[in-house]
N, C-alpha and C positions, 0 to 999 in steps of 0.2 A: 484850872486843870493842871497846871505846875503838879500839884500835890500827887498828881497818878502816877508818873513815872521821876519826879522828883530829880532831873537835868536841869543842866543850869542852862543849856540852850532847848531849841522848840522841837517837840516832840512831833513827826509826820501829825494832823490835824484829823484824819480819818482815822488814826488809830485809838483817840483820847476818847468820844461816844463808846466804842469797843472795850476799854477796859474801863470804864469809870460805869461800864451798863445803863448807859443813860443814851437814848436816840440823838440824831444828832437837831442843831437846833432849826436847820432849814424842815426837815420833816416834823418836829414838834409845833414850828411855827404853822406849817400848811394843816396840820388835822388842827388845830387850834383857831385858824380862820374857816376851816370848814364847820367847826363846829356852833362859831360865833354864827353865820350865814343861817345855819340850820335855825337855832336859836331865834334868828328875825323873821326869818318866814312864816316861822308858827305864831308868832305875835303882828297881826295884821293891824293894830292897833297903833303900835307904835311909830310916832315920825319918822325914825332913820326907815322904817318898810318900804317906804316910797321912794327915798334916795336909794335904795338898792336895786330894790325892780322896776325902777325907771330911770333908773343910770345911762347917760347918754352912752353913745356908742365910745370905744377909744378913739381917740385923736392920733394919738403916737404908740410908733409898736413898742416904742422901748420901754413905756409904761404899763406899768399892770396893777389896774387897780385890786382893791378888795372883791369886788362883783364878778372879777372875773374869774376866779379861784374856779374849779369844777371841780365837784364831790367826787372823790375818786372812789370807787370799789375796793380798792386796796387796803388790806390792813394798812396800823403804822409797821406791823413784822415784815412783813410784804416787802415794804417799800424801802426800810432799812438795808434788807437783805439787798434785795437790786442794787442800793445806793453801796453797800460794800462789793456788790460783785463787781460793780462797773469802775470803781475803784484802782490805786494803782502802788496802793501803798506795800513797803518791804515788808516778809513773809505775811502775806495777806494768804495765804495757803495754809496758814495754823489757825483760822479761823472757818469753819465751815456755815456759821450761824451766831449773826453779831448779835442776836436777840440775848441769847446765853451766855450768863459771867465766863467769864474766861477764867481757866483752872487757876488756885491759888487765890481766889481773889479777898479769902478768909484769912489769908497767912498774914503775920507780922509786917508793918510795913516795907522793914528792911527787905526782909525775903521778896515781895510782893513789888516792889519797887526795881529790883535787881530782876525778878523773871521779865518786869514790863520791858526793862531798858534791855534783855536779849530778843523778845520779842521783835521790838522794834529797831532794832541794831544800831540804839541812841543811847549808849551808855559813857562811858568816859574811858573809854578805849586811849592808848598813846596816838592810833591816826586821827580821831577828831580832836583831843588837847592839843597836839600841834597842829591842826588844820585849823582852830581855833584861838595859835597862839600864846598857849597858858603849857607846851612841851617842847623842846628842844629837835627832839628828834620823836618821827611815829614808829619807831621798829620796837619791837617784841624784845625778850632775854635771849630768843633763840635768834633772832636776827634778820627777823621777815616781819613786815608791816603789823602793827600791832590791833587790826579792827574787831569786832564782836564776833563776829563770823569765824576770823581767826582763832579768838583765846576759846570758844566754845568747841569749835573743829575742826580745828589743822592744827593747832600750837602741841608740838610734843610734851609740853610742861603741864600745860593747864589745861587741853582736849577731853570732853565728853565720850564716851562710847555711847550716848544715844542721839547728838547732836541737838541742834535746836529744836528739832520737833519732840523729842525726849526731854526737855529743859521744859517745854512748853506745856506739858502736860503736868508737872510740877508731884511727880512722886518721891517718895522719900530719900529712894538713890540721887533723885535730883536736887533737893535741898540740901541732903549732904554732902553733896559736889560743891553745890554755892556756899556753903558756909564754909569747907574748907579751903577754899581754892583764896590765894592767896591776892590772886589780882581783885583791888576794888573796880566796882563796875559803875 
C-alpha cells in the first residue's frame, strides 16, 4: 500500500482501503467466511458439515471461531461505510462514500500521490521531516510551522483559495496549483 500515497513513513491505515478502492481487509475477510459457511451448509455431504453444525459451544470469549461468524444483512458498502463513519482519521469529511474512487484516482501518479498526501496531511511537509529527523528546522519561508494544512491554507506564498476541500476534488485549477507550487509534497 506504500504505492498509494508514496511517503516514506505510514500513511493513517483507514485511509489506504479509501484511496486504493479496495475494502478494507477485516470486512473482505468476514463476507469471505460468510460466504465459505454459506458454501458448507448447502453441501450436507461433506465432512467439515458436521464439524460446523456441531461445533461445541465456545470455551473462551476471546476466541471466535469460524462457526461463529453470523450472516450479516449488511452489504460489504454498508459495512464499509459504518467502518469509515466510526472512524477517526484526518479530513475523514472529504469523504462522504468510501465505496467511490476518490477524485483523481485516474491522474498521473505524481499528481495522484501528491492530492493523497494533502488528503491525508502525510506528505513531506518541514513539521513531519523534522519531527522525523531528516530537517533541521519545521518552519515555512514565511516563518510559521511548515505542515500540509499550512502550505495548502494559511502560507501566504504557497495558500490555495479553495483549500483542501478544493485540492480534493482535484479540478484543473487544482492540478495547476499542484504542479506549480513550488513546495515538493
Amino acid at each position: 500500500m506504500r504505492i498509494i500515497t508514496g511517503c516514506v513513513r505510514a500513511t493513517n491505515l483507514q485511509w489506504l482501503p479509501v484511496l486504493s478502492n479496495v475494502a478494507p481487509p477485516e470486512i473482505r475477510r468476514h463476507f469471505s467466511t460468510v460466504k465459505l459457511l454459506q458454501k458448507i451448509n448447502k453441501l450436507v455431504n461433506l465432512p467439515v458439515y458436521t464439524d460446523i453444525n456441531c461445533a461445541p459451544s465456545k470455551r473462551l470469549r476471546s476466541r471466535n471461531p469460524i462457526w461463529s461468524k453470523e450472516n450479516s444483512s449488511d452489504s460489504m458498502e454498508d459495512m464499509w461505510k459504518q467502518h469509515w463513519e466510526k472512524g477517526n482519521a484526518k479530513n475523514r469529511h472529504l469523504i462522504s462514500d468510501p465505496n467511490q474512487r476518490v477524485p483523481g484516482f485516474d491522474y498521473p501518479r505524481a499528481l495522484w500521490t501528491n492530492l493523497n498526501r494533502i488528503r491525508t496531511e502525510q506528505g513531506n511537509c518541514n513539521y513531519l521531516l523534522h519531527k522525523w529527523k531528516l530537517k533541521n528546522s519545521p518552519l515555512c519561508d514565511c516563518g510559521q510551522i511548515q505542515s500540509i494544512k499550512h502550505i495548502v491554507e494559511e502560507c501566504p506564498q504557497t495558500r490555495y483559495k479553495g483549500g483542501i476541500e478544493g485540492l480534493h476534488m482535484g479540478d484543473d485549477e487544482a492540478i495547476d496549483w499542484l504542479s506549480k507550487t513550488n513546495v515538493r509534497l
